[in-house]
N, C-alpha and C positions, 0 to 999 in steps of 0.2 A: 504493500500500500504506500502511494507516495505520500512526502507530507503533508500536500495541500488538502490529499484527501484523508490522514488522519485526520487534523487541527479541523476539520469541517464536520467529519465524524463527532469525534467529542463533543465538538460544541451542539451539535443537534443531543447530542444524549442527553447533553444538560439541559438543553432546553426542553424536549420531551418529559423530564422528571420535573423539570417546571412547570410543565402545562398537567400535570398530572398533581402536581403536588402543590399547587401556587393559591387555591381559594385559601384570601383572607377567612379566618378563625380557626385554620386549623391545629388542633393542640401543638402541635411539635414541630412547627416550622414556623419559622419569623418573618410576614410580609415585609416586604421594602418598597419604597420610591425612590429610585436613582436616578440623577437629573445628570449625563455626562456633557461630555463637547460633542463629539461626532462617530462617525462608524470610521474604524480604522482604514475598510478598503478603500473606502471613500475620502478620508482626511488622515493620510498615515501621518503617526507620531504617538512616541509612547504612551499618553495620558490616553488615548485613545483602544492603544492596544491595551492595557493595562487593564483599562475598567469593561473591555469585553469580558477578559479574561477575571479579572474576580466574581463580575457575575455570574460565569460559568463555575466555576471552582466555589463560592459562597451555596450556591444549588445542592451543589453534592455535602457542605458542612450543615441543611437545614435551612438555608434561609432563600425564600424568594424572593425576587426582584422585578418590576415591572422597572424596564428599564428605559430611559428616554433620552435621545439624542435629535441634533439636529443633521439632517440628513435628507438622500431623496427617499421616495414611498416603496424602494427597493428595499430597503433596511432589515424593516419585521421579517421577509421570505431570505433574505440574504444571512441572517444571524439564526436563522430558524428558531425564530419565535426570542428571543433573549432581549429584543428590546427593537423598540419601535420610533420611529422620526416626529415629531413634534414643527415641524419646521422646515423649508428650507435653510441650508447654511449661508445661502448667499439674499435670503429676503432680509430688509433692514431689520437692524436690533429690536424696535421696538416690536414689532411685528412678531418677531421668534418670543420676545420676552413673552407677550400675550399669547400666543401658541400653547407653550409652554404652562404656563398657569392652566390652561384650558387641559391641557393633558393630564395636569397631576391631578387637578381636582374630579376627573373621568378615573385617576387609577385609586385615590387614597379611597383606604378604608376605615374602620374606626380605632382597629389595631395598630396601624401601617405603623413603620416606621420613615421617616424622612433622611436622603440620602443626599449629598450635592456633591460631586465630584470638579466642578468649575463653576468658579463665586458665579459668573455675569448671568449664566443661566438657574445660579442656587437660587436666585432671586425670585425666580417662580416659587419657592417654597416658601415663602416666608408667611402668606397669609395661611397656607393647612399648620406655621410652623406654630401657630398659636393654642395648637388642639394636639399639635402631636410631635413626639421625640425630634432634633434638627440632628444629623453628625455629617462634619464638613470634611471631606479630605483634602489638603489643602496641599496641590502638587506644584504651587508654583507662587510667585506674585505675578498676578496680571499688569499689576500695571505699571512693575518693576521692568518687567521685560518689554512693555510698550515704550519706556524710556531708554532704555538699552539700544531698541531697533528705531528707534529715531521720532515717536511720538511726540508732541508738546508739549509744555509743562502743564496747561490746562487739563488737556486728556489724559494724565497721567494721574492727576490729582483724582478726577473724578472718578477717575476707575478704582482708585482705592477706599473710594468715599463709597464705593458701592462693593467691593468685594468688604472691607470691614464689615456693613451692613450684617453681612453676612457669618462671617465669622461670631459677631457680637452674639446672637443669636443660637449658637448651637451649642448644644449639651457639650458635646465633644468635636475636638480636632483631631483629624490624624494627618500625621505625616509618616513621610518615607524614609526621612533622617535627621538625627539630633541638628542639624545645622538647621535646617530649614523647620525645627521645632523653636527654634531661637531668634530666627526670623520672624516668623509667628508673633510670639511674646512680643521683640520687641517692637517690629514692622506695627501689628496689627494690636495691641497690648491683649491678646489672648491671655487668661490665665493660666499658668503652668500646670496646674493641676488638671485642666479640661483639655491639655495638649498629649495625646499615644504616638509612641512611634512604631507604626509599621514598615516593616520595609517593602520595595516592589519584589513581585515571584515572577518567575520564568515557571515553564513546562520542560523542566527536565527533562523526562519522556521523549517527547519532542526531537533531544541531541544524540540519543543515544543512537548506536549504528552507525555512524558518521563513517567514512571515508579514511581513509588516509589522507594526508597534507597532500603530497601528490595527486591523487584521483580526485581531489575535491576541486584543485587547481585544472586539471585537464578539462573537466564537467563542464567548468565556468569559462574555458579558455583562456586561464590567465598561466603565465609563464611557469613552466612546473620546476623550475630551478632556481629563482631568485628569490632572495630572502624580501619575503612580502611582510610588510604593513597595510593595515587593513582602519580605516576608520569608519564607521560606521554614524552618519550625523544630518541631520536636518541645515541646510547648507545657510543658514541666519548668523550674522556677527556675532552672537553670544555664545555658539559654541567652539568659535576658534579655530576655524579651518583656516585661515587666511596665518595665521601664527604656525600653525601644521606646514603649510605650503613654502613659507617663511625657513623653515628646519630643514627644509630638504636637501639645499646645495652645503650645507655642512652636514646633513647625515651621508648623502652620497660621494662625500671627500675618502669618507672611512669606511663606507660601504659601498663599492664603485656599482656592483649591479643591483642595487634594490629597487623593489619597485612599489609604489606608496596608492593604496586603490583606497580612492572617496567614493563609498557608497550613499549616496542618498540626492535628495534635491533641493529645492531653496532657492527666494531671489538673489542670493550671491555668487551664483553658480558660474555665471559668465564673468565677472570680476575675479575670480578665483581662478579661472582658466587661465584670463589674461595676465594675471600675475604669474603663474608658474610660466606661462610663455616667455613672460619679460627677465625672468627669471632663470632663465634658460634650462627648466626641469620639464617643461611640457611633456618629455618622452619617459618621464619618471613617475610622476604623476598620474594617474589614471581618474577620472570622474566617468565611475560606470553609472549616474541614474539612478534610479530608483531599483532596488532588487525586491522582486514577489516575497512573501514571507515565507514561504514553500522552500525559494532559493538561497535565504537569508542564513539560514544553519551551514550551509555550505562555505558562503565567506568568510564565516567567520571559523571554519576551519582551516580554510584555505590557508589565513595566516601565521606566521613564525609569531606575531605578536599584533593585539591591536590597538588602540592608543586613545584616549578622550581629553583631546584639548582643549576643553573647555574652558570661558574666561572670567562666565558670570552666572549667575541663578540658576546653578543644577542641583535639583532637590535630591535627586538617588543617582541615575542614570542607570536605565534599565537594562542598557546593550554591555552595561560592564556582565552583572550574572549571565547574561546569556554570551557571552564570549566565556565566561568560563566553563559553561554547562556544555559547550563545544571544545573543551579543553583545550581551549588558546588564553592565557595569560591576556591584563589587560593594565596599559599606563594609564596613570590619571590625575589629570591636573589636580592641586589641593585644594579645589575650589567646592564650597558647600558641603553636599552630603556624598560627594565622591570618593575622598579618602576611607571612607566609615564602608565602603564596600568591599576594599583590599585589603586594611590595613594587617587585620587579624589572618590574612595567607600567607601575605607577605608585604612589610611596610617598605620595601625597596619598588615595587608598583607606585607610589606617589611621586610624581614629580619635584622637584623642590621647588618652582613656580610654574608660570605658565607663558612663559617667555621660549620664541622660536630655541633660543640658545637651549633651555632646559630641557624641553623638547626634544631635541637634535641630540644630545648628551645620553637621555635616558636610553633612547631606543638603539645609540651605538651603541649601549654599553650592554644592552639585552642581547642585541644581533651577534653582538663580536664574542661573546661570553666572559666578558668584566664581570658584570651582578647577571649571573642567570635567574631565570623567572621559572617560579615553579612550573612542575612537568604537566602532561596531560591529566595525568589520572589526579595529581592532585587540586588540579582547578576543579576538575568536574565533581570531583566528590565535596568540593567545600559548596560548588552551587547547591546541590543536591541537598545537603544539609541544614543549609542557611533561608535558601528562594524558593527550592519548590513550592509551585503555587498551593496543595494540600497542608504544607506549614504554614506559609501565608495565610490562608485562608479562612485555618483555624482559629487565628490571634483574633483576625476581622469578625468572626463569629463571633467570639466569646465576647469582645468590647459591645457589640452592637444588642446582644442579649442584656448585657449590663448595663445598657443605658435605656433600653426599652424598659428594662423592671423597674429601675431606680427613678425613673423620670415624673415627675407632680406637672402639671400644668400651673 
């Protein structure tokens, strides 16, 4: 079975146990209303893929989910049944905002519990939030990252004025990682006490079987002999491709045939090109596009190692455990909740900043074997440990129980 058609598999099973098992009141299961961003085929990026994936894995701990994104009317048949569009993604704000409200109040029941995965659309909960439990997951600052990528000071402001809203409001917080739990506090003055930290899961399952280095290279058609770097990233200024790009003519001073493949897309895309052109790596460099999620285990076998350069507000970074759950070792800037994913395998994965220089340093010293990076077998056993989504998904159970029983109006 390939893997598009496992991951497609599962996810109808969980959803099938959901349509089986989802009428609000029943004794031993926990309704939910989950208010996400969008459907991952539709708007790749991890917060996306994330919260498919807990509501699938939450199903099988007990708890159902009517789940709601903004997307096209393909969604509900495309996620079979796990969660349904509210919206288009591209009709004005105000429009989805009202969608949205109009959705939750079609799914709450008198049990439900209330879910937000992205403040602008938590915002639809706030009027059921007055009758029933609120818990925010809170994977990001929206409108930290709107000033990052170049918004206004205006728009910046008010986006916060409205994810707070939101925040202020819910029994509980969760986050991905201590950093971005401190954020929180001090960003949004959440109380410490209503802040959990869970971390993001991967699908183990998922990596297992994998290839050899070489045969995963051959599949993809990338060169089965050169010591590959692999990044894996949403091609947006905040995560640091243009600093990656920056590292290459001193990593390939010390490693004459490497070759450094950008997986993903983003409006930087052709700026980043033209820099490694100007820079004369163009042939060093690779920007393969967007890889299917099917093909996406592959790349990241494919590499000797793979790298997150990130510069600014990354709360976990999902594609570290999933680079290891394919037993490839992973660099990572010290930015946020990215160290807190390596440190405990091995604290020589943290970069010591996130400068082209530091960059360019770590991955000679991984390719050349200065600091080797742990082996295969021990990446993947610590994802295994730490990410699978059935530990994930258990901690997420047990908070959301605890805050449905404990909650007074």
């Amino acid at each position: 079975m390939s893997a598009a058609k496992d991951a497609a598999g599962r996810v109808a099973g969980h959803a099938a146990g959901h349509a089986a098992g989802a009428r609000p009141g029943s004794p031993d299961r926990l309704h939910t209303v989950q208010v996400g961003m969008g459907w991952h085929l539709e708007d790749a990026g991890g917060l996306n893929r994330y919260f498919r994936d807990l509501l699938a894995h939450l199903a099988d701990a007990g708890v159902d989910a009517d789940g709601l994104v903004a997307g096209s009317p393909d969604v509900e048949s495309r996620s079979s049944g796990l969660m349904r569009s509210f919206a288009s993604p591209t009709a004005p704000f105000p429009r989805r905002l009202l969608a949205a409200r109009r959705a939750v109040g079609q799914a709450v029941a008198p049990e439900s519990l209330l879910v937000s995965h992205f403040a602008p659309y938590g915002l639809a909960l706030l009027g059921a939030a007055r009758t029933h439990p609120l818990v925010s997951w809170f994977h990001g600052p929206w409108a930290d990252e709107a000033g990052v990528e170049g918004r206004g000071r205006t728009s910046v402001i008010v986006r916060r004025l409205l994810e707070g809203r939101v925040y202020a409001r819910s029994a509980a917080c969760v986050v991905l990682s201590r950093a971005f739990g401190d954020l929180l506090a001090r960003r949004y003055h959440v109380p410490r006490a209503r802040i959990h930290v869970i971390p993001g899961g991967v699908d183990a399952p998922r990596f297992d079987g994998l290839p050899s280095r070489a045969e995963a290279r051959r599949r993809l058609g990338w060169p089965e002999h050169a010591p590959t770097v692999v990044a894996v990233r949403r091609l947006v200024k905040r995560t640091g491709v243009d600093r990656l790009v920056r590292a290459v003519p001193a990593l390939r001073a010390r490693v004459s045939d490497v070759q450094v493949m950008v997986v993903g897309e983003g409006p930087e895309r052709r700026a980043l090109e033209d820099e490694a052109t100007a820079l004369g790596v163009g042939g060093t460099v690779r920007f393969t596009g967007f890889i299917d999620e099917a093909t996406l285990p592959l790349a990241y076998r494919a590499a000797d190692i793979t790298v997150v350069p990130t510069v600014a507000l990354e709360g976990f970074g999902l594609i570290v455990p999933e680079s290891l759950a394919a037993g490839t070792p992973a660099l990572v800037t010290p930015v946020g909740g990215l160290p807190e994913t390596v440190e405990a395998l091995d604290p020589m994965l943290v970069l010591r900043d996130s400068t082209p220089e530091a960059i360019a340093g770590g991955l000679v010293n991984a390719l050349g074997g200065m600091q080797p990076p742990p082996d295969a077998a021990r990446c993947a056993r610590f994802a295994r440990e730490r990410y699978d989504w059935p530990v994930v998904a258990a901690r997420a159970e047990a908070l959301l129980r605890r805050v449905r029983a404990e909650w007074r109006p």
